[in-house]
C-alpha positions in Angstrom: -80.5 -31.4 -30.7 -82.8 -28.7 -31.0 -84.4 -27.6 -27.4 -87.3 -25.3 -26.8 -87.5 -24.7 -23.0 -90.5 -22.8 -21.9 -90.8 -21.4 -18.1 -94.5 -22.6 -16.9 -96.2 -19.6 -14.3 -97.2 -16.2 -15.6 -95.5 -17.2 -19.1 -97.3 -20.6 -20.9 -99.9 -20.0 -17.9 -101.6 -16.6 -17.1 -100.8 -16.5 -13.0 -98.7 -18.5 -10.9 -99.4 -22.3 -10.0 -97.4 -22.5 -7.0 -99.6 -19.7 -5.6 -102.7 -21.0 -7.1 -102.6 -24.3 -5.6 -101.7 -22.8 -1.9 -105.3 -20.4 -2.2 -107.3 -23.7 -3.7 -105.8 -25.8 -0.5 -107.6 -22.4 1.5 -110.7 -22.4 -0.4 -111.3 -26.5 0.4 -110.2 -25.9 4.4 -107.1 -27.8 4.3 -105.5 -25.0 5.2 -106.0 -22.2 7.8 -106.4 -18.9 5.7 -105.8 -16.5 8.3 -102.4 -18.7 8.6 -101.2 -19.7 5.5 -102.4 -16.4 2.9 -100.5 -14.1 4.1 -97.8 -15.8 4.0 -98.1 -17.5 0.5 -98.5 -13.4 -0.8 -95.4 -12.7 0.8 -93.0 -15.3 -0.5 -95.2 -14.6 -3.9 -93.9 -10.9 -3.8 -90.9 -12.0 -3.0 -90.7 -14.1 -5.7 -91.1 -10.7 -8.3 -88.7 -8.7 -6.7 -85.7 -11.3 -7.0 -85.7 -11.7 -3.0 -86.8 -15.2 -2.9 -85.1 -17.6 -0.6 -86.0 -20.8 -2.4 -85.5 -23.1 0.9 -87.3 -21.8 3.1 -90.5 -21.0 0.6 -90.2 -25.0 -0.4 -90.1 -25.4 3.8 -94.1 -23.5 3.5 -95.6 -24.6 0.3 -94.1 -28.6 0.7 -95.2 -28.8 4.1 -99.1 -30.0 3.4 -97.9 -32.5 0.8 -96.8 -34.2 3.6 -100.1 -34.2 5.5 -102.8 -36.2 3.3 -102.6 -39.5 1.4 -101.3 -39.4 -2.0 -104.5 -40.2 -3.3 -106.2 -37.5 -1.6 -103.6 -35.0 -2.8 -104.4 -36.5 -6.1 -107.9 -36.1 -5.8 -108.0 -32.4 -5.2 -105.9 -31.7 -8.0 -107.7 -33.1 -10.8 -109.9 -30.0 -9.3 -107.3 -27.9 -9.1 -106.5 -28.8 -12.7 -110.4 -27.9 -14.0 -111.0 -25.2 -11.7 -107.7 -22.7 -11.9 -105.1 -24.3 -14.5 -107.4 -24.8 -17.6 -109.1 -21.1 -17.6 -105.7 -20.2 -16.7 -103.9 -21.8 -19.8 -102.8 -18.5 -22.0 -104.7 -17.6 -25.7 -101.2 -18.0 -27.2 -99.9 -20.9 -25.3 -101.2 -23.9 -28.1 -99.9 -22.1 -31.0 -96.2 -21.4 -29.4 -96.0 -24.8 -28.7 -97.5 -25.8 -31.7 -94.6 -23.7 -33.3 -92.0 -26.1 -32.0 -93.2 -29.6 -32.1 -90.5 -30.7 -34.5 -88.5 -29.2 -31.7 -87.4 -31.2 -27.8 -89.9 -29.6 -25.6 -89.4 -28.6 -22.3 -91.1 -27.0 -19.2 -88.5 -25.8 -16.6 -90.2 -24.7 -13.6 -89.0 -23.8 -10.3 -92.4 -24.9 -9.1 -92.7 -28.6 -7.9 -93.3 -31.7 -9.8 -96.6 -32.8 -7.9 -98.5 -29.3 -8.8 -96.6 -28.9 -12.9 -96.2 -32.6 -14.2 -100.0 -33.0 -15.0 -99.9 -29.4 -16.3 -97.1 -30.5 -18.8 -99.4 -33.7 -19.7 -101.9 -31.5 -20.1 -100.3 -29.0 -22.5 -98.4 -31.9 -24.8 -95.1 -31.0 -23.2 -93.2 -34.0 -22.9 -90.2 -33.0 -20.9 -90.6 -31.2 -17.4 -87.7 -30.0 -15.2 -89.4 -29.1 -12.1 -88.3 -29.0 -8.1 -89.1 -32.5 -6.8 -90.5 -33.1 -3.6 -89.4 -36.0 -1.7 -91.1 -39.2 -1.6 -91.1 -41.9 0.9 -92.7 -45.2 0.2 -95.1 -43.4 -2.1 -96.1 -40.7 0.2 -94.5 -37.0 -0.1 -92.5 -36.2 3.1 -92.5 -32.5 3.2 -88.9 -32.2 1.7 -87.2 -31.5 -1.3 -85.3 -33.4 -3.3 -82.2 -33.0 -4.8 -81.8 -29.2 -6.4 -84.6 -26.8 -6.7 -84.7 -25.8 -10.1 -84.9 -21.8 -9.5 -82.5 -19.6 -11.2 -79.2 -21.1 -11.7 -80.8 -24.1 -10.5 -82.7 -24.2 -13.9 -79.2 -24.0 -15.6 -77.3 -27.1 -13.4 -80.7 -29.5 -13.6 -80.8 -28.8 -17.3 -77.2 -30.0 -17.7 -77.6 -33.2 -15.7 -80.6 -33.8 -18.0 -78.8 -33.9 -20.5 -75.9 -35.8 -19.3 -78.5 -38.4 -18.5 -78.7 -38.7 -21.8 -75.2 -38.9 -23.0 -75.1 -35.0 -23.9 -73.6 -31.8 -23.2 -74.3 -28.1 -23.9 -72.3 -28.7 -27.3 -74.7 -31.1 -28.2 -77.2 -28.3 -28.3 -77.5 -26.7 -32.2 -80.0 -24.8 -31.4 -82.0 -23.7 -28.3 -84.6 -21.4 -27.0 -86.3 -20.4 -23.5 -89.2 -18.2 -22.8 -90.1 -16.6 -19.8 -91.5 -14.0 -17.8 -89.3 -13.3 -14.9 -85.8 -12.0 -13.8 -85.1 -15.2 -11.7 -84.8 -17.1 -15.3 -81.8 -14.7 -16.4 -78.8 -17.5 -16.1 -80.6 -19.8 -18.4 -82.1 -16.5 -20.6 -78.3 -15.7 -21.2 -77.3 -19.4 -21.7 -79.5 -20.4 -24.6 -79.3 -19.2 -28.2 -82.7 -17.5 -28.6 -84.0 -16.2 -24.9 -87.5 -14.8 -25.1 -89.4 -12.7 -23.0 -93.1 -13.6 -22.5 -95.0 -10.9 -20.6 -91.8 -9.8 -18.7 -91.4 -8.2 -15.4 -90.2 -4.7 -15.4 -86.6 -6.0 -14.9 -86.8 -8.7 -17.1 -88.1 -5.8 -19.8 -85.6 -3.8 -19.5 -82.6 -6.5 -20.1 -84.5 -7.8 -23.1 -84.6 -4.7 -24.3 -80.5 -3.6 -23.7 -79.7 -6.9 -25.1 -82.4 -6.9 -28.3 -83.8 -9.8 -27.2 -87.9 -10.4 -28.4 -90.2 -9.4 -26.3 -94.2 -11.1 -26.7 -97.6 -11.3 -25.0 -98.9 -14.7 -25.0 -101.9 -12.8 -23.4 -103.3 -11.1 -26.3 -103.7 -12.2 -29.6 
């Protein structure tokens, strides 16, 4: 098996969808800006530095999944989709995919399923590990899940994906992952070809003590 694993925000996409979709929700009203922006910039800056804490951001951005029908939800994402994802989409996202269609392909995202799986469908991706928010009787309650797929998270929810399937790391012959940030180093330093794609400053610097490529998916 041949996997190509590609991170989703500020690598195949040009900014962050996580974030993205919390400033839409403040731009319809759904959300009080004066409550909710500061807040979503914080746990975004936190995000860059490393200094995350994965719970209690999923606690903030989950929460309003939880407040409105499914098919409302739904409803303002299919704007979502045509008003920030699509111009959003980066120059050199097709042809890397392109590049590995005889490959699996993969979006591992720490971002949650609701807001990346009709990215993925958008972008041809077929396979999407992604945080799942919980669902009760159709509805999203608010929590999460099972494991948030965010740093070694990424690694663990990769493996039962594959065991689900009857495989192991072994079964791997060959594997890549590209991504932008230093919360993707455990599965950068798992797989056989880890790219960086518009790094971070610290990501930068450890793909370039450890030789590792280094590409813009911005500019062509």
């Amino acid at each position: 098996m041949r996997l190509a694993l590609f991170d989703l925000d500020n690598t195949l996409l040009a900014g962050d969808s996580d974030f993205e979709w919390a400033q839409f929700l403040m731009d319809q009203g759904v959300l009080d800006r004066e409550v909710y922006e500061a807040r979503n910039q914080r746990f975004y800056d936190q995000y860059k530095a490393g200094t995350l804490d994965i719970h209690e951001f999923l606690a903030f951005q989950l929460k309003p999944l939880a407040r409105h029908p499914r098919a409302q939800l739904d409803a303002w994402h299919r704007e979502f989709m045509a008003t920030r994802i699509l111009p959003m989409i980066a120059v050199g996202t097709p042809e890397l995919l392109a590049r590995h269609a005889g490959d699996v392909r993969m979006i591992v995202t720490a971002t949650n399923s609701f807001v990346t799986a009709p990215i993925a469908r958008h972008l041809g991706v077929p396979h999407l590990i992604a945080t799942e928010p919980e669902q009760l009787n159709g509805e999203f309650s608010g929590a999460v899940s099972g494991l948030p797929s965010f740093r070694e998270g990424k690694v663990t929810r990769l493996e039962q994906w594959l065991a689900e399937r009857g495989k192991a790391w072994a079964d791997v012959t060959e594997s890549w992952f590209y991504s932008d940030s230093l919360n993707d180093l455990p599965l950068l330093d798992r797989v056989h070809h880890p790219v960086a794609v518009d790094p971070d400053a610290t990501l930068r610097r450890h793909a370039e003590t450890r030789g590792w490529p280094v590409i813009s998916l911005r500019s062509r």
